[in-house]
Structure formats: structure tokens, C-alpha cells
C-alpha positions as CSV (number, residue, x, y, z in Angstrom):
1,X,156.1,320.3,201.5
2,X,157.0,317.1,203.1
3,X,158.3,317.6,206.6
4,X,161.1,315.4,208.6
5,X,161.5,317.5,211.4
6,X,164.4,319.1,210.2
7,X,164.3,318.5,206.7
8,X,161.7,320.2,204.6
9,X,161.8,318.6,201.2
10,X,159.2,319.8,198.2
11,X,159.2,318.4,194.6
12,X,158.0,320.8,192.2
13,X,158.2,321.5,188.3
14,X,160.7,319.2,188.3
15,X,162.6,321.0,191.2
16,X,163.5,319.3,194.5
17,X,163.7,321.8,197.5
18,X,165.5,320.6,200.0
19,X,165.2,322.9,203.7
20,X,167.1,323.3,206.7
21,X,164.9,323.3,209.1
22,X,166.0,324.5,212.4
23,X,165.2,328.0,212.0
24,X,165.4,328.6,215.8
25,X,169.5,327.5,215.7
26,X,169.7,329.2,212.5
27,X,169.3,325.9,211.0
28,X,173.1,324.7,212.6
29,X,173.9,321.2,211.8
30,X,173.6,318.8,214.7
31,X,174.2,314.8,214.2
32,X,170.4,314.0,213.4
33,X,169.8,316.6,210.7
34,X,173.6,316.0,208.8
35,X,171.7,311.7,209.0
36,X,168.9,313.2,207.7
37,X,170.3,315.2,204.8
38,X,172.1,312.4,203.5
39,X,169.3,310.4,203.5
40,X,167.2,312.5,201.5
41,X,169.9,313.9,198.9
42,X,170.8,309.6,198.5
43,X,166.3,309.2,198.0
44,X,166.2,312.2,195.6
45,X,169.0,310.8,193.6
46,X,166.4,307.9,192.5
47,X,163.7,310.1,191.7
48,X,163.2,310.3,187.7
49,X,161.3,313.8,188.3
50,X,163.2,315.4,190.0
51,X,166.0,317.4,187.3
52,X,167.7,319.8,189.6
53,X,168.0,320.2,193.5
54,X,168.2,323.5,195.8
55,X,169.0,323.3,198.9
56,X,168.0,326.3,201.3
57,X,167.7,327.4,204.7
58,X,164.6,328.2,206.5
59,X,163.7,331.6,208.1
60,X,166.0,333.8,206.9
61,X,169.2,332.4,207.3
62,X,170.7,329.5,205.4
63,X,173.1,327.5,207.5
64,X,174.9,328.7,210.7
65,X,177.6,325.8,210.6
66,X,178.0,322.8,213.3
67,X,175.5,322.8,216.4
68,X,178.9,324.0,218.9
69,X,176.2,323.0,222.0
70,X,176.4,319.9,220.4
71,X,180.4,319.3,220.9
72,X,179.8,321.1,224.2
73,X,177.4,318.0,225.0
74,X,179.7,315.5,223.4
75,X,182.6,316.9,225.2
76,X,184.3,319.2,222.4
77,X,188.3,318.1,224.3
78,X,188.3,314.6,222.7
79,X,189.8,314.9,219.3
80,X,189.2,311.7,217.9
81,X,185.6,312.3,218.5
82,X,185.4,315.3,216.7
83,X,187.9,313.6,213.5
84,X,185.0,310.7,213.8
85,X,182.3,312.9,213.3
86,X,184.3,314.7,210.5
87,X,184.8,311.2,209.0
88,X,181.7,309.1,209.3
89,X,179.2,312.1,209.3
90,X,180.4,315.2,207.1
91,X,182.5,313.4,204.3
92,X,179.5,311.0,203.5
93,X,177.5,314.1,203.6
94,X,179.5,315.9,201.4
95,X,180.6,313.1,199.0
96,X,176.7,312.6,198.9
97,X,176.0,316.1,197.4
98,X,179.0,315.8,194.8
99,X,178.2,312.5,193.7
100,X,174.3,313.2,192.8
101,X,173.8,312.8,189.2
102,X,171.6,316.1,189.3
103,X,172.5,319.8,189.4
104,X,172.7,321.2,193.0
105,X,171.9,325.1,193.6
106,X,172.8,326.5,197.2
107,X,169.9,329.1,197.6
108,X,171.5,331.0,200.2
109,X,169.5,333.7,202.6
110,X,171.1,335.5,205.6
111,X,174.2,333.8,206.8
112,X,176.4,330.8,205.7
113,X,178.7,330.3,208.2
114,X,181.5,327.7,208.7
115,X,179.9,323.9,207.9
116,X,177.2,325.4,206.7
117,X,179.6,328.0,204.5
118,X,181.2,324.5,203.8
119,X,177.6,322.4,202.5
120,X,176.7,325.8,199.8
121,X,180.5,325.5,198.7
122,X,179.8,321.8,197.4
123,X,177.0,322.5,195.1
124,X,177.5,323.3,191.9
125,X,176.2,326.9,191.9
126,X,175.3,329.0,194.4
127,X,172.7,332.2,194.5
128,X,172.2,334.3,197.4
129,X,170.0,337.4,198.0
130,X,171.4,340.7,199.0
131,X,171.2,340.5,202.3
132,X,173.7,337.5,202.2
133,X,176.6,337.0,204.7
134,X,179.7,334.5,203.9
135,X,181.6,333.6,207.5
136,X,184.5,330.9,207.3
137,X,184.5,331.4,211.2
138,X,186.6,328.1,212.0
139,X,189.2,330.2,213.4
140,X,186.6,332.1,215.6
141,X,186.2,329.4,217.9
142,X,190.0,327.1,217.7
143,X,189.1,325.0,214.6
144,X,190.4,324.5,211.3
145,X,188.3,324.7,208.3
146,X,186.6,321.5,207.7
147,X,183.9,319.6,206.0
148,X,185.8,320.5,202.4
149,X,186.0,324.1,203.1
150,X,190.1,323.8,202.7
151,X,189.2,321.8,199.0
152,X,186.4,324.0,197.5
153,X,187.2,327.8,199.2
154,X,190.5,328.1,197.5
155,X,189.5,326.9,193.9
156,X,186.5,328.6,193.9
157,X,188.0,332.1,195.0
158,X,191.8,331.5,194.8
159,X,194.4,330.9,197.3
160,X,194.6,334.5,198.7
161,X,191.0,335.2,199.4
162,X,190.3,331.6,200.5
163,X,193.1,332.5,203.3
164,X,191.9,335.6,204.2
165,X,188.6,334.6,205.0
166,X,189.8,331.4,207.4
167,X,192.0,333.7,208.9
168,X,189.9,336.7,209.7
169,X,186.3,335.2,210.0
170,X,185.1,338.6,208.7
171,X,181.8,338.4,207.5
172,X,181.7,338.5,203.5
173,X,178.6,340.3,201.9
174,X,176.8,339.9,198.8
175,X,178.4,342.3,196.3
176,X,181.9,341.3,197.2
177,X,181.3,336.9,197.4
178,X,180.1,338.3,193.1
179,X,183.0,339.8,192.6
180,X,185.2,337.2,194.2
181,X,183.4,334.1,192.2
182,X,181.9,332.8,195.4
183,X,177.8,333.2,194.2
184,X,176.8,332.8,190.5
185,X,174.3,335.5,191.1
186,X,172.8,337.8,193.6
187,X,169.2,338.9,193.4
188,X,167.4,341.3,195.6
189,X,165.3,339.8,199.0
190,X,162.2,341.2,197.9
191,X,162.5,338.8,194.6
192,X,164.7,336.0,195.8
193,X,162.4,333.2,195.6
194,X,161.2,333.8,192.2
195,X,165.0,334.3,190.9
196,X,165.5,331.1,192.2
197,X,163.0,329.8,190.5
198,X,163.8,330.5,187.1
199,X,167.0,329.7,187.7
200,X,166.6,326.1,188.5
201,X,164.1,325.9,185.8
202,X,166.5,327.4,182.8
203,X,168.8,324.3,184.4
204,X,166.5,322.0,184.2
205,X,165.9,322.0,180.6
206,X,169.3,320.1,180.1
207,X,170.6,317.0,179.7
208,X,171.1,315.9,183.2
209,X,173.4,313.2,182.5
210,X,175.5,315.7,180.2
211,X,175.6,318.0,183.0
212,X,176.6,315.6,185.5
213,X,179.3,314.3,183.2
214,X,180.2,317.7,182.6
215,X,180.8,318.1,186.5
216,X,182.8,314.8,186.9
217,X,185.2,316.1,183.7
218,X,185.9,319.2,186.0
219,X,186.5,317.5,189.3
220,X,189.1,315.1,187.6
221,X,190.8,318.2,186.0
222,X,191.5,319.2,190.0
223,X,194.7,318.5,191.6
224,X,193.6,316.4,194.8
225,X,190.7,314.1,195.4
226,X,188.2,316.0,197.6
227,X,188.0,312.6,200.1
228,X,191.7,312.8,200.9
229,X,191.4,316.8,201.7
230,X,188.5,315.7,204.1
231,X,190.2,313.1,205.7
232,X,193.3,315.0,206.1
233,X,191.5,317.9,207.5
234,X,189.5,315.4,209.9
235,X,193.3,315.1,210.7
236,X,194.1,318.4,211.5
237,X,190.8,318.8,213.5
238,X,191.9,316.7,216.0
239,X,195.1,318.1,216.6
240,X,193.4,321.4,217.2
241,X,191.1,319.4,219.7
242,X,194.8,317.8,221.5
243,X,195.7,321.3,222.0
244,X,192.2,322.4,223.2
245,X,191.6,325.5,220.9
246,X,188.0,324.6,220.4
247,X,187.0,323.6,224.0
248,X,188.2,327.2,224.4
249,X,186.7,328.7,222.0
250,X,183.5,327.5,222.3
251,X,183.1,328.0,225.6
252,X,184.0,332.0,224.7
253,X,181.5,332.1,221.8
254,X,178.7,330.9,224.2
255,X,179.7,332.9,226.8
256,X,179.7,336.0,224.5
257,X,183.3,336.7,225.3
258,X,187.2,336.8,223.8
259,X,188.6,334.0,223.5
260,X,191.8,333.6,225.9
261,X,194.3,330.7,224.4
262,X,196.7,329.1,225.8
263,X,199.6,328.0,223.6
């Protein structure tokens, strides 16, 4: 496995692994690793071997959402700071992983939390082991739901269930994301990795130029283009940051407290 750092990448049997690898932050997307993740999903789109991707986290968990020390550092209060990075880091990001001309497959482990719930909602398919949590947990700490979580959640799961989970930022397990539409499939821990496997491998035995077409018939059959939902949640984002819910909220989360807004 070919190692960046933060990104683990791994070509095999025609499969391209792509790893989070910040297992310490619970692999929490900071500005260097959402660079480097679009740099390597824009290399593997040139690579004739690889048919399918799957992107996963490493050490148990898959993606924890955006770095918040990270704002903290970059002072979390200035809003069109936080719409830039929306703008000129996640939407590339994201538009990056929709736009690959090869199937994508979220292998998700442990938790999937806000961005990072965000990043397994833009592949194509997701799996997820039993032990799987799904957190929208924007609200949690004063955000809105970003990255293309207000484009994908509610066509995925509907309208009602997408709401409920920006609203209450209750974790969602396994059995219930299955029943909701969330995860294609959930496999037991114990097996995961072979699942996963086989999986990519039955996928891989298409046409991946039919299935990629296949993908850009259904994403034209959607109502709104997912770049304008981005942008206009980059929008919202900062007025959230203008009325200083996140600067509040993260400071709460790290402090292991309630929030206390002021509105």
C-alpha cells in the first residue's frame, strides 16, 4: 500500500483502495488531506487498471467529519473563511468523486460523521459493517449541513428522515441506515473486508463506461445541480458563522460541554 501520509492508496485485482489515514483524529478531514484526496481520486481517474474505487477509513472508524481544531486554529468566527473553504476545498472534492468515470464504494467502519457522513454520501454505493454509526452532527456544534449533505441525504433517504437526522444528530446504526436506503448492504465486522471484496469485484466485471453513463443519466434526472446546492450551502455556512453558532459550539464540543447559544 502506497502511503502519502494521510492517504493510503492500494491497487489491487483491479480495485483501487483509497484510505483515510488519520486514525488518531478518527481520520477527520483537515485542509492537507481534503488536497490530498483530490489529488489522488483526479490520478486514479487516469489509471486503465483500476475498474472500481473504495474509499475507507483506517482503524476502525471511517471518517469523523471536518478537523473542528482546525477552524479553532483558523479562527472558526470569520464566515467567509469557512464559505471559502466550503468552496475552493470541499466542492472540488466532492465534484471530484461524482465526476470519476469509475464506480465508487464507501466502505464504511465505525463512525461517519458530518463531512465525513457527507464524502460516503457521494459515492455511488455504500457498505458498512455492523458496527456502523451514521451522525449528521452539523447541528451539534452551530453548523448547517454542508459539503452536499443537504443534496444527497434527502434523495437518498427522503425528505423526512434526511431532516431528522440534521436536526437531532442522533447516531444512526447499521440495521436502521438498511432499512432507510442509506447502505447498499451491511455485513458483519468479523467478515467486512472480504464482503467488500467481492463486492467491488462482482462491480468490476462491468462496462465501466456504461456504468458511468448510467450514473450521469440518474444525476440529470435530479431536480438541482449538486454545485449550486454546495454553493448555496457554503452560503448558509457563513451566515451561521455571522451569528457565531459554530465558534460556540466548537468551543463546547472540545470542552466536553452543552452548548450555551446566544440568539
Amino acid at each position: 500500500m502506497e502511503s502519502d501520509e494521510e492517504i493510503l492508496t492500494e491497487v489491487k485485482d483491479n480495485i483501487g483502495y483509497v484510505v483515510l489515514n488519520r486514525p488518531e483524529k478518527k481520520n477527520a478531514l483537515n485542509s492537507s488531506m481534503r488536497k490530498k484526496l483530490r489529488k489522488t481520486l483526479q490520478t486514479i481517474q487516469e489509471e486503465a487498471n483500476i475498474k472500481v474505487v473504495v474509499i475507507r477509513g483506517a482503524g476502525g472508524s471511517f471518517c469523523s467529519g471536518q478537523d473542528l481544531e482546525e477552524f479553532v486554529d483558523k479562527q472558526q468566527d470569520n464566515a467567509e473563511l469557512v464559505g471559502e473553504v466550503l468552496r475552493e476545498e470541499y466542492l472540488p472534492l466532492i465534484q471530484v468523486l461524482r465526476d470519476l468515470k469509475k464506480p465508487t464504494v464507501a466502505a464504511i467502519e465505525g463512525a461517519a460523521v458530518g463531512a465525513g457522513l457527507s464524502l460516503a454520501l457521494a459515492c455511488d454505493l455504500r457498505l458498512c459493517n455492523s458496527s456502523a454509526r451514521f451522525i449528521a452532527g452539523f447541528s451539534r456544534v452551530g453548523f448547517v449541513p454542508d459539503a452536499g449533505a443537504s443534496w444527497f441525504l434527502p434523495r437518498i433517504i427522503g425528505l423526512g428522515r434526511a431532516i431528522q437526522m440534521f436536526f437531532s444528530s442522533s447516531p444512526l446504526d447499521a440495521s436502521t441506515a438498511l432499512s432507510w436506503g442509506l447502505v447498499n448492504e451491511v455485513f458483519e465486522d468479523s467478515s467486512f473486508d472480504h464482503h467488500v471484496k467481492v463486492y467491488a469485484e462482482n462491480i468490476s466485471y462491468a462496462s465501466p463506461t456504461t456504468l458511468w453513463l448510467s450514473r450521469k443519466a440518474v444525476n440529470y434526472s435530479l431536480e438541482e445541480w449538486l454545485t449550486d446546492a454546495i454553493n448555496y450551502e457554503s452560503y448558509l455556512q457563513e451566515a451561521a458563522v455571522h451569528m457565531g453558532m459554530p465558534k460556540e459550539g466548537i468551543t463546547a464540543f472540545l470542552e466536553k460541554r452543552g452548548p450555551q447559544y446566544k440568539e
